[in-house]
N, C-alpha and C positions, 0 to 999 in steps of 0.2 A: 530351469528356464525362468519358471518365475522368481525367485529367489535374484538371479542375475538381472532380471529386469528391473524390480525394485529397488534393488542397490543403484543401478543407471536413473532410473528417477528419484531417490532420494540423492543422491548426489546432484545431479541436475537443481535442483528445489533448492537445496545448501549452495549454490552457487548463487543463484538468481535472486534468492530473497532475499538480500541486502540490499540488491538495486530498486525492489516495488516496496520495502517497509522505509527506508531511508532515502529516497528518492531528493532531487534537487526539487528546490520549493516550487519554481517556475513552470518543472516540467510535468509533477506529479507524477504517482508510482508508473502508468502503464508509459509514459513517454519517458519517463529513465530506462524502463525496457527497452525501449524501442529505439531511444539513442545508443542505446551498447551495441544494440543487431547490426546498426547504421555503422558503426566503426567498425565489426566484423567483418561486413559484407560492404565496401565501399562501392557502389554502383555507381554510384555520381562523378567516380574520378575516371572512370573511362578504360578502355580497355587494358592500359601497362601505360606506366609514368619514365619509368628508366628504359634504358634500353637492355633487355634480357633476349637471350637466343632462343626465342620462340616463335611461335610463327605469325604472329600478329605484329610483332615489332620488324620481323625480318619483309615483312608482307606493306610494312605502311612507310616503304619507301617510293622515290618517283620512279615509271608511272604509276603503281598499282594505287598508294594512298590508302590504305584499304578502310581507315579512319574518316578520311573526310569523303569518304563515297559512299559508306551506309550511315545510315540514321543512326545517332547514340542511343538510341530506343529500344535499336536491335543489337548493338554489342554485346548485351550479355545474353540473349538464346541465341545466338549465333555461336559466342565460346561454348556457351554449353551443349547446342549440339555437335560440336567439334570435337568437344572431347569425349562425347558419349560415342563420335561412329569410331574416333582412335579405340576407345576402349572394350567396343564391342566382341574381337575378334579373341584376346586375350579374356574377358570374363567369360564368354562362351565354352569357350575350352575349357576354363577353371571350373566352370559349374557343371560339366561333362565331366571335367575327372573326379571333381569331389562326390556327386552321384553315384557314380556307377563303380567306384575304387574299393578293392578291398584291399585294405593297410594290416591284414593282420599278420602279414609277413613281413622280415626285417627290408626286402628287397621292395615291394611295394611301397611300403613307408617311406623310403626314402625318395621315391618317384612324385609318391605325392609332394614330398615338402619340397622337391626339385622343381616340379608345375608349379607351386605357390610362388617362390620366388622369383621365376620367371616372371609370370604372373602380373609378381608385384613390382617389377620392375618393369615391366609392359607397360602396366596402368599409372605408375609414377611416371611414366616420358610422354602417356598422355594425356595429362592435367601440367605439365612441366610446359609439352608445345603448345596449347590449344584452349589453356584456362583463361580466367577472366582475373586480371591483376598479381601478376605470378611475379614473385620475387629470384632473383639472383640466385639465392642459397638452396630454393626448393628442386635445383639440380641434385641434390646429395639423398633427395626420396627415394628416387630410381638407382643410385650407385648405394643404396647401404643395402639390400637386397641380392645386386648384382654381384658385390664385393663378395659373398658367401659363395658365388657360382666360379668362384676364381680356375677349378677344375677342370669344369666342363666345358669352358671356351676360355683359355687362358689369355689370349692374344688379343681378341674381344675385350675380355675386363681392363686387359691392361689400356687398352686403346681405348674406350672411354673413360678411363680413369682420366687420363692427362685431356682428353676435351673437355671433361669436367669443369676439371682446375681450370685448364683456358679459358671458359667459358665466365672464368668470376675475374679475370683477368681487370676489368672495367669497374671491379667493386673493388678489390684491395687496393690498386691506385686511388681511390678514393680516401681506405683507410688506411693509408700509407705502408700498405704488407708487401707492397715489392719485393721486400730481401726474404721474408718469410713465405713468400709463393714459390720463388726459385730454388730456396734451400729444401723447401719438400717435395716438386717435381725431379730434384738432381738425387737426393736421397729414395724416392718412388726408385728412380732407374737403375741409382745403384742396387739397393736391394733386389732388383729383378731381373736385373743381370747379370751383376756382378759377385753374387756368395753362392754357395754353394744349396741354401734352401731357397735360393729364388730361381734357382734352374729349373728345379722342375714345375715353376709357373713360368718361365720363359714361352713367348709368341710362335716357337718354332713347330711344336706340336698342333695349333690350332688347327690349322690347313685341313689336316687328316680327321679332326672330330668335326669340322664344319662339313668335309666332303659326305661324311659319314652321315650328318644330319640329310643332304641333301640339298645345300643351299646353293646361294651365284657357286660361278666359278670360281677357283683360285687369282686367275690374274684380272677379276674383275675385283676381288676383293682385297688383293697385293696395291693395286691401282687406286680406291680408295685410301687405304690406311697410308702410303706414300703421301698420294697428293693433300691428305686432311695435314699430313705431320710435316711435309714441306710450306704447306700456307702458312700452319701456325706460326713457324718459326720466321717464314718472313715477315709476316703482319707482324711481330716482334721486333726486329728489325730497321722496317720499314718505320713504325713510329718512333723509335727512338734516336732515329734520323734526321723525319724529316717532319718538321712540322704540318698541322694540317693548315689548311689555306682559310686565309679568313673569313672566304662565304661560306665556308663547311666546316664549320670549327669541332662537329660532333663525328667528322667525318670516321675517326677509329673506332667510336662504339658503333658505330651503326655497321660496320665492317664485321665488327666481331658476334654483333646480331645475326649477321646473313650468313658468314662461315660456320658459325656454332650452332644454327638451327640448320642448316642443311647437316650436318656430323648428327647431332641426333635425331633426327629425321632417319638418317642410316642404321641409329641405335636403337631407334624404333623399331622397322622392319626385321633388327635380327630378332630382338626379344621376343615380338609377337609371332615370327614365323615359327622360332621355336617354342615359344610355348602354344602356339597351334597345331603342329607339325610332330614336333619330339615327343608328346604324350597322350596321342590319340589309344594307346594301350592301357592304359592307366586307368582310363573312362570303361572300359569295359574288364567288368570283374570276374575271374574264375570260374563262379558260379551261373553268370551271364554266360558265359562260354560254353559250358558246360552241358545251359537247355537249349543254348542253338544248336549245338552238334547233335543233340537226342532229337 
């Protein structure tokens, strides 16, 4: 432990000391620090500049506004306690299992690291909705975690894989990846459907580990994944059609704000239910067991 912590603070110190011994003439050492924090942490720009599918961008259309109805004062403890009550449910359970788990079985071991990535893809979709100045790309936090649980809800992963991608829909047109977003959603589908090692991640098994967890029902959740994969494709569509109307000229991203943050909003609830839900055994170890039953 200490060993590991003095490498985090000697590293830390070899970062920073070049900004307080070489400082700008004007600002001197401690205001070079202090202008780096200020470009880390940009408070002053507000709560989200683009439009990202999260819930402050989906939230600050008309009526709700949600920008010009609270004080800029309070945008950033407000993201932050946003994303501390998403996050609560998912590190609770995490710190339940990591407690009270014994890992010294092959079977245990892998429950744990099954909770962790849960877990971590819980807490990545809740700094993704809920944070203060969230980028576009910071969807891929939550999918590189999930991407390893491809097993254990196959239909899931696959189905926010592609709201993912949808999701950055609004950034490659900017950086002209049009042909390169479509040629890897159509290659995603082929592989997953279409050979013979993507069958058995094929959506069709889902049903049965989700019943299994104990989650909605089937045709509550047949009902989602339709109408998410029928919007997207018309909001596709739809803009390559028809233009937007000149008083609402941003009218497609703001579209793809509200559709992509209600989609995980959804992907929130399964990750947390399951990792609230699916590893309540995990938290209690053999040996824990063992002096309850005595």
């Amino acid at each position: 432990f200490v060993a590991l912590g003095s490498a985090v603070l000697a590293t830390f110190a070899a970062l920073w000391w070049p900004f307080y011994v070489y400082p700008d003439a004007q600002m001197g050492g401690t205001g070079s620090v202090l202008h780096v924090l200020r470009r880390q942490f940009p408070f002053a720009r507000g709560l989200f500049e683009g439009k990202v599918a999260n819930l402050w961008c989906a939230l600050d259309v008309r009526p709700v506004d949600v920008r010009a109805r609270i004080p800029a004062a309070l945008h950033a403890p407000l993201a932050l306690a946003a994303t501390l009550l998403l996050l609560a449910p998912a590190c609770v359970s995490l710190y339940a299992a990591g407690r009270g788990a014994d890992a010294r079985t092959a079977s245990r071991h892998r429950n744990c690291l099954r909770a962790l990535l849960w877990g971590a893809s819980a807490a990545g979709l809740s700094f993704f909705l809920a944070s203060f100045q969230v980028h576009e790309k910071s969807v891929l936090m939550p999918l590189a975690p999930l991407s390893l649980l491809c097993h254990d809800l196959p239909g899931f992963v696959a189905w926010f894989s592609v709201v993912a991608a949808w999701t950055l829909w609004p950034l490659m047109q900017q950086d002209k990846l049009q042909l390169a977003y479509f040629s890897v959603l159509t290659i995603f589908q082929i592989l997953l459907h279409g050979t013979e090692g993507g069958a058995t991640l094929a959506p069709k098994d889902s049903m049965a580990v989700w019943e299994k967890i104990g989650g909605p029902s089937q045709t509550l959740c047949t009902l989602i994944k339709v109408g998410s994969f029928a919007t997207m494709i018309l909001l596709h569509v739809v803009q390559a059609t028809v233009p937007p109307p000149a008083r609402l000229p941003d009218v497609y991203p703001v579209l793809w704000s509200v559709v992509g943050c209600g989609c995980l909003c959804c992907a929130w609830f399964v990750t947390t239910y399951v990792s609230v839900t699916q590893f309540r055994s995990v938290a209690v170890s053999p040996s824990v067991k063992k002096k309850k039953n005595q």
